[in-house]
C-alpha positions in Angstrom: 25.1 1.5 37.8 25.8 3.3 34.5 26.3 -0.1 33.1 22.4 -1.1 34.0 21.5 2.1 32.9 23.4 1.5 29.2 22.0 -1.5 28.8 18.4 -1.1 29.2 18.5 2.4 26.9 20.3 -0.2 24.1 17.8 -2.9 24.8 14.7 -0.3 24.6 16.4 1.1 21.2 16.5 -2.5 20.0 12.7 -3.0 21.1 12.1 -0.1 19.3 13.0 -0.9 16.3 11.2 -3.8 15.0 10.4 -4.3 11.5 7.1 -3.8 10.0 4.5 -5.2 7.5 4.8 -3.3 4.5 1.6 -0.8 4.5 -1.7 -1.9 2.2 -2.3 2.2 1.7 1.6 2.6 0.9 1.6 0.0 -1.8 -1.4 0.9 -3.4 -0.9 2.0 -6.9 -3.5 4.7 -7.4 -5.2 6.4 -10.0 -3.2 5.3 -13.0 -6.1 5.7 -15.6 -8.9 8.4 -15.6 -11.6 6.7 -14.7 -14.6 8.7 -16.9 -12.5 8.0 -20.1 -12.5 4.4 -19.7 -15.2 2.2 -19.8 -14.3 -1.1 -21.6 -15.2 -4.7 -19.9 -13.2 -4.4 -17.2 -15.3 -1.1 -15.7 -16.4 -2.4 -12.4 -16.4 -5.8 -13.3 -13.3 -7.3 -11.2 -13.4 -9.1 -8.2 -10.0 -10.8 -6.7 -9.0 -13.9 -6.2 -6.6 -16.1 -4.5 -3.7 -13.9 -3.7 -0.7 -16.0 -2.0 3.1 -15.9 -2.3 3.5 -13.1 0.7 4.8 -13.9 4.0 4.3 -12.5 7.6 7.0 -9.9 9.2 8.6 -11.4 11.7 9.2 -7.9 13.8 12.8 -9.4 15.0 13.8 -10.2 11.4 13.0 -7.9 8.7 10.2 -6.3 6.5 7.8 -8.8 4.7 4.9 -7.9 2.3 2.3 -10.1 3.7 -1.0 -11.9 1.2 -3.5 -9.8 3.3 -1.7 -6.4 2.8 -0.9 -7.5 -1.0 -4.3 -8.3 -1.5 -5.7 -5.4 0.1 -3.3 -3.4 -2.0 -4.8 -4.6 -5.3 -8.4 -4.3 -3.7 -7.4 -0.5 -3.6 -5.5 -0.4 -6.8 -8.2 -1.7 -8.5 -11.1 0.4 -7.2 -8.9 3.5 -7.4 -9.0 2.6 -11.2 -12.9 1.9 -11.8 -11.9 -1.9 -12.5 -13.0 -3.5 -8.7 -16.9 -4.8 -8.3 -18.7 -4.0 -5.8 -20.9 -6.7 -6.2 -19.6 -10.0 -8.0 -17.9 -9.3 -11.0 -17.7 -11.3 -14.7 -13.7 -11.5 -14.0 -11.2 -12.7 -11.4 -7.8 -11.1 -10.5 -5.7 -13.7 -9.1 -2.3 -13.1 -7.9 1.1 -15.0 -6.9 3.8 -12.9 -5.3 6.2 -15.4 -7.0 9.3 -13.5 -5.4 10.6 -10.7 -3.6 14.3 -10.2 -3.6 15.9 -8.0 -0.9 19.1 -6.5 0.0 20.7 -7.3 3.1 22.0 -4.6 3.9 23.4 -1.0 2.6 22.6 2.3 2.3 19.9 2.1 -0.3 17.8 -0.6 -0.7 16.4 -1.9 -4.1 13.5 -4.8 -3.5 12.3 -6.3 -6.5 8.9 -8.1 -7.0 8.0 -10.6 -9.4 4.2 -11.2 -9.6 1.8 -13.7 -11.8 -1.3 -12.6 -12.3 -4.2 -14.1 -13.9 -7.3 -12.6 -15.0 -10.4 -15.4 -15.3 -13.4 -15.1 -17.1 -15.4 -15.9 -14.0 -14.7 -17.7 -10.9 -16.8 -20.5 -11.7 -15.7 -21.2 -15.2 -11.9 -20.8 -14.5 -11.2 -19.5 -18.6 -7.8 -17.8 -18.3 -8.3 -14.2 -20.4 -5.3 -13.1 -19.6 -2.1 -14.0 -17.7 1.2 -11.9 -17.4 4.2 -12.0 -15.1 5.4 -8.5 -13.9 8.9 -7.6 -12.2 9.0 -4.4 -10.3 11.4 -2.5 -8.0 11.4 0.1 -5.7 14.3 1.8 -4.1 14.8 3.7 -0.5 17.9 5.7 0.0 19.6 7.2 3.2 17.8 10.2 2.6 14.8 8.4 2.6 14.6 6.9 5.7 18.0 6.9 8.1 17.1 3.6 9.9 17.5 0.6 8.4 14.2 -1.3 8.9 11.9 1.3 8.0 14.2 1.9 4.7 13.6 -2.1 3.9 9.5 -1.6 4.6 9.5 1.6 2.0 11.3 -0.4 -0.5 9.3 -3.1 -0.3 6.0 -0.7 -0.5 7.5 1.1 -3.5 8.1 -2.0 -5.3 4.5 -3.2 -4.7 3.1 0.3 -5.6 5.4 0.0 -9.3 4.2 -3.4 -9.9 0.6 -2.6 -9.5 0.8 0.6 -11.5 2.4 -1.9 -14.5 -0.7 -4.2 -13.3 -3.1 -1.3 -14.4 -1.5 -1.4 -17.6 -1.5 -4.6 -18.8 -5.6 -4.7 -17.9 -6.2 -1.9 -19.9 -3.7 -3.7 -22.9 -5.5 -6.8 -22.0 -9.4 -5.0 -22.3 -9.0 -3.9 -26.0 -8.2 -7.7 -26.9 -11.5 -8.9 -25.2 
């Protein structure tokens, strides 16, 4: 009977902890700039594009960062930052999750992004104005989180989050060439 009993209370604890989509709100880079100082060409006049490279969480295998939750990440980033449109911008944001590296296991885990973005003149005329390739990483100690699967889904958020903060930068770098 205790056997039964053992079993079920390791297979619920197994259930239990299934891996999860990194978080769209978690990875979002906020407010990197202030807003009321800038107002170059990129001020609400960027609207995103393609965004592919990400992959689904299988909840039996590990933490992914998904293209919807990457995407709506940069939505967020990007209207946190007065750059998003709200109504068809004069520039695209297109962006390839090129590759995510993660650990297997350990007590801290360090992901690291790589991203290519491209920023279009429009999305009919396709005019490449800028293109850069950012790495980022983010790392989740013990301390952190104690269980292994939500460790591997903060990682994966903080990596986003530093990516999309060096994002920010490189549009304002890219705005005083334009």
């Amino acid at each position: 009977m205790n056997f039964y009993r053992i079993t079920a209370l390791i297979a619920l604890f197994l259930l239990g902890a299934c891996a999860q989509a990194a978080s769209p709100l978690n990875m979002n880079a906020g407010r990197v700039i202030s807003t009321i100082k800038y107002n170059g060409p990129f001020k609400d006049n960027i609207i995103v594009g393609t965004v592919s490279g990400g992959e689904a969480t299988n909840p039996l295998w590990t933490s992914e960062i998904s293209n919807a939750g990457f995407e709506r990440a940069l939505e967020l980033t990007l209207e946190d930052n007065g750059f998003l449109s709200k109504s068809g911008g004069d520039f695209e944001l297109s962006a390839n999750l090129a590759e995510v590296r993660q650990p297997f296991f350990g007590l801290s885990f360090t992901v690291n992004s790589a991203v290519d973005y491209v920023l279009n003149k429009s999305a009919k005329t396709q005019k490449a104005v800028c293109h850069f390739f950012i790495n980022g990483s983010g790392t989740a100690g013990f301390s952190d989180k104690i269980l292994g699967y939500a460790r591997l889904k903060l990682a994966n958020e903080l990596s986003i989050k530093n990516n999309l903060t060096q994002m920010i930068s490189h549009l304002l770098d890219c705005s005083k060439k334009i």
